[in-house]
KEROGU-881094 format. One record per residue: residue number from 1; chain; x, y, z of N, C-alpha, C, O in turn. Coordinates in Angstrom, 3 decimals. Example, Ala and Ser with C-alpha at 12.3 -4.5 7.8 and 13.67 -1.06 7.14 Angstrom:
! KEROGU-881094
+-----+--------+----------+----------+----------+----------+----------+----------+----------+----------+----------+----------+----------+----------+
! num ! chaine !      n.u !      n.v !      n.w !     ca.u !     ca.v !     ca.w !      c.u !      c.v !      c.w !      o.u !      o.v !      o.w !
+-----+--------+----------+----------+----------+----------+----------+----------+----------+----------+----------+----------+----------+----------+
!   1 !      A !   13.190 !   -5.690 !    7.800 !   12.300 !   -4.500 !    7.800 !   13.200 !   -3.300 !    7.800 !   14.236 !   -3.319 !    8.465 !
!   2 !      A !   12.850 !   -2.250 !    7.080 !   13.670 !   -1.060 !    7.140 !   12.900 !    0.030 !    7.870 !   13.409 !    1.138 !    8.039 !
+-----+--------+----------+----------+----------+----------+----------+----------+----------+----------+----------+----------+----------+----------+
This chain:
! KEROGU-881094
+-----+--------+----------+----------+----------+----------+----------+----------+----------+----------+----------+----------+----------+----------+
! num ! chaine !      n.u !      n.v !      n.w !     ca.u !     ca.v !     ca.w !      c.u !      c.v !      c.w !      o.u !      o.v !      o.w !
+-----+--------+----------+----------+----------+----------+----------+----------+----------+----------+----------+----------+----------+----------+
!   1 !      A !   72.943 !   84.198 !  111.175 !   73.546 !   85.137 !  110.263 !   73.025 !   84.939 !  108.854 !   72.288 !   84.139 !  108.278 !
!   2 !      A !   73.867 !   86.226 !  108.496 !   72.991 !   85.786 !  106.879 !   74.522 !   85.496 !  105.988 !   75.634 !   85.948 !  106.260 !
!   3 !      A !   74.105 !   84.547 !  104.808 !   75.315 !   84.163 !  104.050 !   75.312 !   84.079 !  103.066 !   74.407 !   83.245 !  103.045 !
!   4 !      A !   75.637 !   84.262 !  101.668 !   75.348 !   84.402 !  100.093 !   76.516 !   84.344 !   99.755 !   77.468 !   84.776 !  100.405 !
!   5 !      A !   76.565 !   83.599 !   98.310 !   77.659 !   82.994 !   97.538 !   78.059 !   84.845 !   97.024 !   79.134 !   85.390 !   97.274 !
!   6 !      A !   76.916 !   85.493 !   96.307 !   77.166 !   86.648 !   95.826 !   76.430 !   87.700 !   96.267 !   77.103 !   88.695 !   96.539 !
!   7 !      A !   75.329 !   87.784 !   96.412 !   74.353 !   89.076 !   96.850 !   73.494 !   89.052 !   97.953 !   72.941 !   87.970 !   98.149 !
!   8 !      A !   73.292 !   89.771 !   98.560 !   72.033 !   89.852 !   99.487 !   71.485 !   91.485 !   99.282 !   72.218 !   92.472 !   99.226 !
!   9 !      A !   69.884 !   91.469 !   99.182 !   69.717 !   92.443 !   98.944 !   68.155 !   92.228 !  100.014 !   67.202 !   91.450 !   99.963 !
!  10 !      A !   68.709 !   93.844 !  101.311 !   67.181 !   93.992 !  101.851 !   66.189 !   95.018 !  101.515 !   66.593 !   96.174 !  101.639 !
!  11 !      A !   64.977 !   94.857 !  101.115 !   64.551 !   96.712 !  100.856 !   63.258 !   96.414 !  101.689 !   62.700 !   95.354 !  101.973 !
!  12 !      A !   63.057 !   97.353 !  101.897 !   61.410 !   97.862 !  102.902 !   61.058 !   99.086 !  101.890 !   61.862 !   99.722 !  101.208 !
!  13 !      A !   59.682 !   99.249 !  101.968 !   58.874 !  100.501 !  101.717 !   59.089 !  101.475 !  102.508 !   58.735 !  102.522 !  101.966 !
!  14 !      A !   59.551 !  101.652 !  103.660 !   59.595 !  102.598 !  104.730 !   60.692 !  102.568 !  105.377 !   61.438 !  103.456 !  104.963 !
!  15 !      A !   61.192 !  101.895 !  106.292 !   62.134 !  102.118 !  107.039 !   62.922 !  100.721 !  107.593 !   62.241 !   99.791 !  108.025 !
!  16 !      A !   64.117 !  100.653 !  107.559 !   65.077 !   99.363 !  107.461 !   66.082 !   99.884 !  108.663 !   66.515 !  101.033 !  108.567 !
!  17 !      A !   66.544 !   98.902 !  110.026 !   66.951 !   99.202 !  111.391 !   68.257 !   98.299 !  111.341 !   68.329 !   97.213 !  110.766 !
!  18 !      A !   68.994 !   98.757 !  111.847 !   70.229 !   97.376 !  112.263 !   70.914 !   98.393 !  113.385 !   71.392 !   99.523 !  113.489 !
!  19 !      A !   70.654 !   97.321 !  114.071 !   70.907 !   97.914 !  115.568 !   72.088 !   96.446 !  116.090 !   71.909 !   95.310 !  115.650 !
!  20 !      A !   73.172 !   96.781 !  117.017 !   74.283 !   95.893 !  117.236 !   74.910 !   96.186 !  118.725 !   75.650 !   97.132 !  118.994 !
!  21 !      A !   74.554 !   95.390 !  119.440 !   75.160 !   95.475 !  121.245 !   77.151 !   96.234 !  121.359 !   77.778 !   97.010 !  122.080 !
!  22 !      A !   77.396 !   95.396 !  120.186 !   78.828 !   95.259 !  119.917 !   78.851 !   96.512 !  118.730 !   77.946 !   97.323 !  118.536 !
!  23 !      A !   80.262 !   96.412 !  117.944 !   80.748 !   97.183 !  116.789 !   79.791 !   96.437 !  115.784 !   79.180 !   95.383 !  115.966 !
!  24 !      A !   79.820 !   97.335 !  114.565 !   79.161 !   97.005 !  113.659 !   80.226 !   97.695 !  112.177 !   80.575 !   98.848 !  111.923 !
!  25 !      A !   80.484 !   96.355 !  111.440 !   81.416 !   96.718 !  110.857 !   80.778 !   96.726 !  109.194 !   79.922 !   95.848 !  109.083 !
!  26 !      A !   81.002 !   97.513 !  107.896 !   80.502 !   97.600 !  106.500 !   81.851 !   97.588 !  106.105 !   82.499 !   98.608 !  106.342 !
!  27 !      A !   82.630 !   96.258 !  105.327 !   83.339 !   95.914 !  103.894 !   83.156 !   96.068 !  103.010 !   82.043 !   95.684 !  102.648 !
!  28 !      A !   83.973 !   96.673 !  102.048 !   83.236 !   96.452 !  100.546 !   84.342 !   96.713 !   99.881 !   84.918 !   97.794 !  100.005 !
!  29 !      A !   84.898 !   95.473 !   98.867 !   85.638 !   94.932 !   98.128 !   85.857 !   96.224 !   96.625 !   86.664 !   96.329 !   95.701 !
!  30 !      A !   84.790 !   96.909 !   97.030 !   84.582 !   97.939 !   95.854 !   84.080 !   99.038 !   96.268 !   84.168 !   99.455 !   97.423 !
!  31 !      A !   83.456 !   99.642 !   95.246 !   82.563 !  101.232 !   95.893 !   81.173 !  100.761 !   97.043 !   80.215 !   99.994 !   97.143 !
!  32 !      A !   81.813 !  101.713 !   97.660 !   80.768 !  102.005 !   98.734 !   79.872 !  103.224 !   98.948 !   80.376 !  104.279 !   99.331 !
!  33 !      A !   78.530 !  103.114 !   98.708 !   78.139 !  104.117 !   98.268 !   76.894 !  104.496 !   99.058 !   75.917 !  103.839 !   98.698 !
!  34 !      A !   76.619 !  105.478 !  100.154 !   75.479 !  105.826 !  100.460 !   74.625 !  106.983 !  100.160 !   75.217 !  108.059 !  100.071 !
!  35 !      A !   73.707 !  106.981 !  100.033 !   72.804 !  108.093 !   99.529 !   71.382 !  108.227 !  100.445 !   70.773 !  107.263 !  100.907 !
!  36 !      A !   71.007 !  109.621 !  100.594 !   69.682 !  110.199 !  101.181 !   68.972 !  111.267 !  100.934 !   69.209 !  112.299 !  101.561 !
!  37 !      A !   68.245 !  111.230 !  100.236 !   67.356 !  112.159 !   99.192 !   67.297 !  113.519 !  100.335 !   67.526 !  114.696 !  100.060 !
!  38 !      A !   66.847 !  112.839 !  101.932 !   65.954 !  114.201 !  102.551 !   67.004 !  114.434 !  103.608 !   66.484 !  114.548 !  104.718 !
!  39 !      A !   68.361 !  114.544 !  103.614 !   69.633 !  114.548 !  104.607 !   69.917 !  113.533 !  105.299 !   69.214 !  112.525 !  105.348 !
!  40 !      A !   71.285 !  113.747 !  106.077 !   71.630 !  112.772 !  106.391 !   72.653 !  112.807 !  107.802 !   73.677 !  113.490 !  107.788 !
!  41 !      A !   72.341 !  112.171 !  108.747 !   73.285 !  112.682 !  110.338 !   73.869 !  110.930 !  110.434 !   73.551 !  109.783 !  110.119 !
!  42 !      A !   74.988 !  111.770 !  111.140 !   76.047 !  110.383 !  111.816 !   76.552 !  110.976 !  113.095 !   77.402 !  111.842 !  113.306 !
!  43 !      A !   75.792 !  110.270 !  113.885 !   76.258 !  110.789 !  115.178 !   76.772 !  110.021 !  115.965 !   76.120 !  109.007 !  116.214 !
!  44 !      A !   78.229 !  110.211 !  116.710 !   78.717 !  109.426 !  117.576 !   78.502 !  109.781 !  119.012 !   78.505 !  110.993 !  119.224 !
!  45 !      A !   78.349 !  109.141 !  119.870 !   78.706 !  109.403 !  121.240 !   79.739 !  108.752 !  121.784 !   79.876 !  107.553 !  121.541 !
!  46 !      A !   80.768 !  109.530 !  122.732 !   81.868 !  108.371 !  123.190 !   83.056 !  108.080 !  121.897 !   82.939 !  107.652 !  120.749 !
!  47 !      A !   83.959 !  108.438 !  122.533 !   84.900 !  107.988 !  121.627 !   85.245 !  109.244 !  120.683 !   84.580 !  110.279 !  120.694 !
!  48 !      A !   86.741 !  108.952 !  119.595 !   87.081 !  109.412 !  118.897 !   86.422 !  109.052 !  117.079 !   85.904 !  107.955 !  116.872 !
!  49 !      A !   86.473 !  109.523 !  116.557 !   86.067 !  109.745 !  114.971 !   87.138 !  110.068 !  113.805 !   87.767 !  111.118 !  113.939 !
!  50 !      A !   87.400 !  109.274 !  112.687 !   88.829 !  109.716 !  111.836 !   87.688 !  109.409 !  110.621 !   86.672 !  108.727 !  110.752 !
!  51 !      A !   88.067 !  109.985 !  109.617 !   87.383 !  109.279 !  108.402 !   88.673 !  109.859 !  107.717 !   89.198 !  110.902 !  108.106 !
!  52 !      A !   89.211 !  109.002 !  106.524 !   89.959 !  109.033 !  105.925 !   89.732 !  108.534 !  104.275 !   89.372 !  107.448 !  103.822 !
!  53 !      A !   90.183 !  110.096 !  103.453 !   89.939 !  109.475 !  101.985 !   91.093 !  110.238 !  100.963 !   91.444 !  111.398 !  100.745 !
!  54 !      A !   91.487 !  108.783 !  100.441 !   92.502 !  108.821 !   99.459 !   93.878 !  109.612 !   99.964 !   94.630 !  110.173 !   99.167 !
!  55 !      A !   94.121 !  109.574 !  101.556 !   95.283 !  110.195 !  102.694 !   94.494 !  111.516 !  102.870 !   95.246 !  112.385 !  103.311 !
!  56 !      A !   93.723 !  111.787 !  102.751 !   93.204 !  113.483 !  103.904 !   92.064 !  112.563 !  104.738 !   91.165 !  111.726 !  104.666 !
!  57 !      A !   92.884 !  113.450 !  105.598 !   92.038 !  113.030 !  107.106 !   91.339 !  113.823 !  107.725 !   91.907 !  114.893 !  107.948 !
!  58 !      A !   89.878 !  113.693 !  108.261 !   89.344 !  114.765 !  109.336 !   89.123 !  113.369 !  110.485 !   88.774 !  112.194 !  110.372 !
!  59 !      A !   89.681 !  114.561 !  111.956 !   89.274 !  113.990 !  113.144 !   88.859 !  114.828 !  114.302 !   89.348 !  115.768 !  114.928 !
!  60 !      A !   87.804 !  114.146 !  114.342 !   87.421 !  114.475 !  115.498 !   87.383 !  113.433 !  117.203 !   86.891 !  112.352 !  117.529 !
!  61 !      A !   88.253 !  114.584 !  117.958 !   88.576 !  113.703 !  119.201 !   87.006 !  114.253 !  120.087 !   86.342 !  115.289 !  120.067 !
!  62 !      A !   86.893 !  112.864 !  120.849 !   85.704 !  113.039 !  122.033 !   85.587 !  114.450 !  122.873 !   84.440 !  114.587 !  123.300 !
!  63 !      A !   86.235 !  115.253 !  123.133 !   86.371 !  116.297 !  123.206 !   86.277 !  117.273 !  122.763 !   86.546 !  118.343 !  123.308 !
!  64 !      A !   85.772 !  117.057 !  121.412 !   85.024 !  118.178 !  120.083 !   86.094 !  118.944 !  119.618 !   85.789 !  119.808 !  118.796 !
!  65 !      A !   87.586 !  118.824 !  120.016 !   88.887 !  119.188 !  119.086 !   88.694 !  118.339 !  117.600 !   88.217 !  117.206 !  117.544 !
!  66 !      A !   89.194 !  119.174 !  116.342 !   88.699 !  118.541 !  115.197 !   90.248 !  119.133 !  114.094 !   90.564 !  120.290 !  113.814 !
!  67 !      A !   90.681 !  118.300 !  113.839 !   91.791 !  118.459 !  112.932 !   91.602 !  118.021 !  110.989 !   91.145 !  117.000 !  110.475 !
!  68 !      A !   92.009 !  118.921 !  110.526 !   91.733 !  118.141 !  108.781 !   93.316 !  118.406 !  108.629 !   94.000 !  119.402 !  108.865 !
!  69 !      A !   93.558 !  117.411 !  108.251 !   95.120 !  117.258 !  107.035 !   94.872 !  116.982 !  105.921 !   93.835 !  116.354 !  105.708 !
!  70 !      A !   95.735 !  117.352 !  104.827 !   95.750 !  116.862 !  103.649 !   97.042 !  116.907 !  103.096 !   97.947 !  117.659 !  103.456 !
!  71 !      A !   97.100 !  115.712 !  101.830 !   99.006 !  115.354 !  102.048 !   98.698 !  116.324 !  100.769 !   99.780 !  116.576 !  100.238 !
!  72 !      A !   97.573 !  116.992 !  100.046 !   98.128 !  117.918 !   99.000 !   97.872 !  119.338 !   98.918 !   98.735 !  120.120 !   98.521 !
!  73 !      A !   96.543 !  119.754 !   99.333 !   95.751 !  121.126 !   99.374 !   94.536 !  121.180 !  100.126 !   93.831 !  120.184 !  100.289 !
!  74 !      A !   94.238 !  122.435 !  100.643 !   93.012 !  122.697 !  101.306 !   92.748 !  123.793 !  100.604 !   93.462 !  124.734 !  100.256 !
!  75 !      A !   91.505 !  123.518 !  100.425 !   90.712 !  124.667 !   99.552 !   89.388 !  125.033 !   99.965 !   88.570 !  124.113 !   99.958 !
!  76 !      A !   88.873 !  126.495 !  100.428 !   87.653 !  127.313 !  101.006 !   87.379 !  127.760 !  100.378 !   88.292 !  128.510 !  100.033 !
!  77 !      A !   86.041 !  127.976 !   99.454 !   85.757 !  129.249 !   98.934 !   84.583 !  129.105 !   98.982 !   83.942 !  128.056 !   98.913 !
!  78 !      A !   84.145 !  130.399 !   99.132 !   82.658 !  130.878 !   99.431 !   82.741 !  132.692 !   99.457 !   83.693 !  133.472 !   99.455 !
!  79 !      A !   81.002 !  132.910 !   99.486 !   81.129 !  134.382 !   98.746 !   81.868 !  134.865 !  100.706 !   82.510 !  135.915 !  100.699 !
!  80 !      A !   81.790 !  134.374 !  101.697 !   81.652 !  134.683 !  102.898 !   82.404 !  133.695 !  104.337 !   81.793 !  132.791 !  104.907 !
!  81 !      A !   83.529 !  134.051 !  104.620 !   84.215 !  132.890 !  105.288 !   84.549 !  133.575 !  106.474 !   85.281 !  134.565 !  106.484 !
!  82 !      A !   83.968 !  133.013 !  107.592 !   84.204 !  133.765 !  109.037 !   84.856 !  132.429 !  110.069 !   84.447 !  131.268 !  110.037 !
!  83 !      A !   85.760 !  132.869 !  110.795 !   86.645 !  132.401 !  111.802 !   87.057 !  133.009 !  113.001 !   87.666 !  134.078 !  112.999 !
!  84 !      A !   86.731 !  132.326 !  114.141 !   86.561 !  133.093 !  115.619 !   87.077 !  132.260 !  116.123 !   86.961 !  131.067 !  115.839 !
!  85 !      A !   88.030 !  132.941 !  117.330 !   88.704 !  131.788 !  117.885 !   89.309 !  132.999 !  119.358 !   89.179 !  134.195 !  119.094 !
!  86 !      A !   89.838 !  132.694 !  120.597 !   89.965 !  133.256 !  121.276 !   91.863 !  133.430 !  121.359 !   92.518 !  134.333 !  121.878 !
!  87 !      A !   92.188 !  132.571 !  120.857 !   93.448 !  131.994 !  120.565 !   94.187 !  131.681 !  119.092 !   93.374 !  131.609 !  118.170 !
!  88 !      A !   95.576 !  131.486 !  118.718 !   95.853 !  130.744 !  117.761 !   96.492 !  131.600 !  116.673 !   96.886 !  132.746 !  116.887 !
!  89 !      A !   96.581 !  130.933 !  115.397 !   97.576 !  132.016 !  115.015 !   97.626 !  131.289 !  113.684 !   97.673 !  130.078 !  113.904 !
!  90 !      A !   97.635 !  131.629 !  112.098 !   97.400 !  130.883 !  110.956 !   98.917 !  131.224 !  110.205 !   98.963 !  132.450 !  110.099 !
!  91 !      A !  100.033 !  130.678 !  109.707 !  101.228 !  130.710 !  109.687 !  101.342 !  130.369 !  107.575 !  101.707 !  129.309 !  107.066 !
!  92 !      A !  101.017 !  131.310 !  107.012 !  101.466 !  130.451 !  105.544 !  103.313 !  130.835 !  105.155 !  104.128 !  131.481 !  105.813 !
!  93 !      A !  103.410 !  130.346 !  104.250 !  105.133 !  130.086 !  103.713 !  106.063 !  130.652 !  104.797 !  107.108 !  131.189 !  104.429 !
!  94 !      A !  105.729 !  130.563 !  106.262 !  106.581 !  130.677 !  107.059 !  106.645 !  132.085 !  107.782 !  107.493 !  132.628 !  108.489 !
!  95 !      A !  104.779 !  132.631 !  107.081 !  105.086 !  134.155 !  108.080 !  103.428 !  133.741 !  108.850 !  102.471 !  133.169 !  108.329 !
!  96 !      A !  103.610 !  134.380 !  110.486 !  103.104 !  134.559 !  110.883 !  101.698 !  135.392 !  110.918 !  101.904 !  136.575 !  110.648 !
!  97 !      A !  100.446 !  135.122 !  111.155 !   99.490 !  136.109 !  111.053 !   99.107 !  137.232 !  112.493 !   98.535 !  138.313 !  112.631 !
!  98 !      A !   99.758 !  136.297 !  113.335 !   99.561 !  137.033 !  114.610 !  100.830 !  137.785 !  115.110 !  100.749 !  138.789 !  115.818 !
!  99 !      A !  102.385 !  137.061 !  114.567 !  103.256 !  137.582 !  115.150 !  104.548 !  138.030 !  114.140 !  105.762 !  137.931 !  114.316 !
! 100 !      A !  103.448 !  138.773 !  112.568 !  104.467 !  138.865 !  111.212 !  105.199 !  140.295 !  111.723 !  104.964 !  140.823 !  112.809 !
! 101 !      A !  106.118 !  140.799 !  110.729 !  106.825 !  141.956 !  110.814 !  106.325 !  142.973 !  109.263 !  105.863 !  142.369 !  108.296 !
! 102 !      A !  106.447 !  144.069 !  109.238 !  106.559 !  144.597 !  107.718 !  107.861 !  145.308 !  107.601 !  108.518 !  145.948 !  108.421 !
! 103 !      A !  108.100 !  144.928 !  105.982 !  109.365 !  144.445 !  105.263 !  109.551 !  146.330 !  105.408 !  110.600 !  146.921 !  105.666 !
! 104 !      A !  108.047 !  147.012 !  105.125 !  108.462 !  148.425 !  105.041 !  108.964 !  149.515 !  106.380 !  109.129 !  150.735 !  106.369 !
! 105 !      A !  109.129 !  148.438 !  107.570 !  109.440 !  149.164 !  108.758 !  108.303 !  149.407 !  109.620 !  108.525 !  149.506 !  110.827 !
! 106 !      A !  107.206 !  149.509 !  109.219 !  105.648 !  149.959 !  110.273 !  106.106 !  148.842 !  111.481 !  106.818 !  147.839 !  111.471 !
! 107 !      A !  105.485 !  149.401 !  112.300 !  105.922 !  148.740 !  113.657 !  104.269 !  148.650 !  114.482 !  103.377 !  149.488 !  114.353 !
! 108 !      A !  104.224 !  147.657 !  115.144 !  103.396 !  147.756 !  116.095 !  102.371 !  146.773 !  115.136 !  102.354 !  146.768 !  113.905 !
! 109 !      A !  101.213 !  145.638 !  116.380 !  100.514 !  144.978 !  115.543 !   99.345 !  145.723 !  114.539 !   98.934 !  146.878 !  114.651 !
! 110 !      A !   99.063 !  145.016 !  113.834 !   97.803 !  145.289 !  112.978 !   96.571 !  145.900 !  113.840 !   96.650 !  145.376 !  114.951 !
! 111 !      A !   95.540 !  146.727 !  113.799 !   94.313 !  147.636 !  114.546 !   93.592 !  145.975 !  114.100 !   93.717 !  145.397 !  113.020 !
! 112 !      A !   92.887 !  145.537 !  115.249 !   92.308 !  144.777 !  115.902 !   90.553 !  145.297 !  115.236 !   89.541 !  144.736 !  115.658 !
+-----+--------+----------+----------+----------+----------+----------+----------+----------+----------+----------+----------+----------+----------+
């Protein structure tokens, strides 16, 4: 193993590997910070996925179901926001989008 009172630092010109039979675990007592000029993938196989910051959570279960919470706000914006789903139903201050009423009497759902 490797062991240092304070620092260890590895760099390569090209390309740096850490590969682990077992889990492979990154601590850091402070900021943790990664960066990649030309993108960047994290791919799991097997298993579930949570990443959690400052209490909002995204998860994704092995099954490609994917949940985000947040204990304060969710916020989308873009010039263009599309959502398809075969199922389901989006519910704000307690009215329904699939199964609301109007206050003015119209009856029958919304033209599809």
């Amino acid at each position: 193993g490797i062991v240092a009172g304070t620092t260890v630092s590895i760099e390569a010109g090209t390309f740096v590997s850490i590969e682990a039979a077992g889990a492979l675990s990154v601590t850091a007592g402070g900021k943790y910070t990664f960066a990649a000029k030309k993108g960047a993938k994290i791919e799991v196989e097997g298993g579930d996925v949570e990443i959690t910051v400052n209490g909002a959570t995204v998860k994704v279960a092995e099954a490609g179901d994917v949940e985000i919470e947040s204990p304060t706000k969710i916020s989308l914006t873009a010039p263009e926001i599309n959502a398809t789903a075969a199922s389901g139903d989006i519910t704000i201050n307690g009215v329904s989008l699939v199964n609301h009423t109007h206050m003015s009497g119209a009856v029958g759902k919304p033209d599809k």
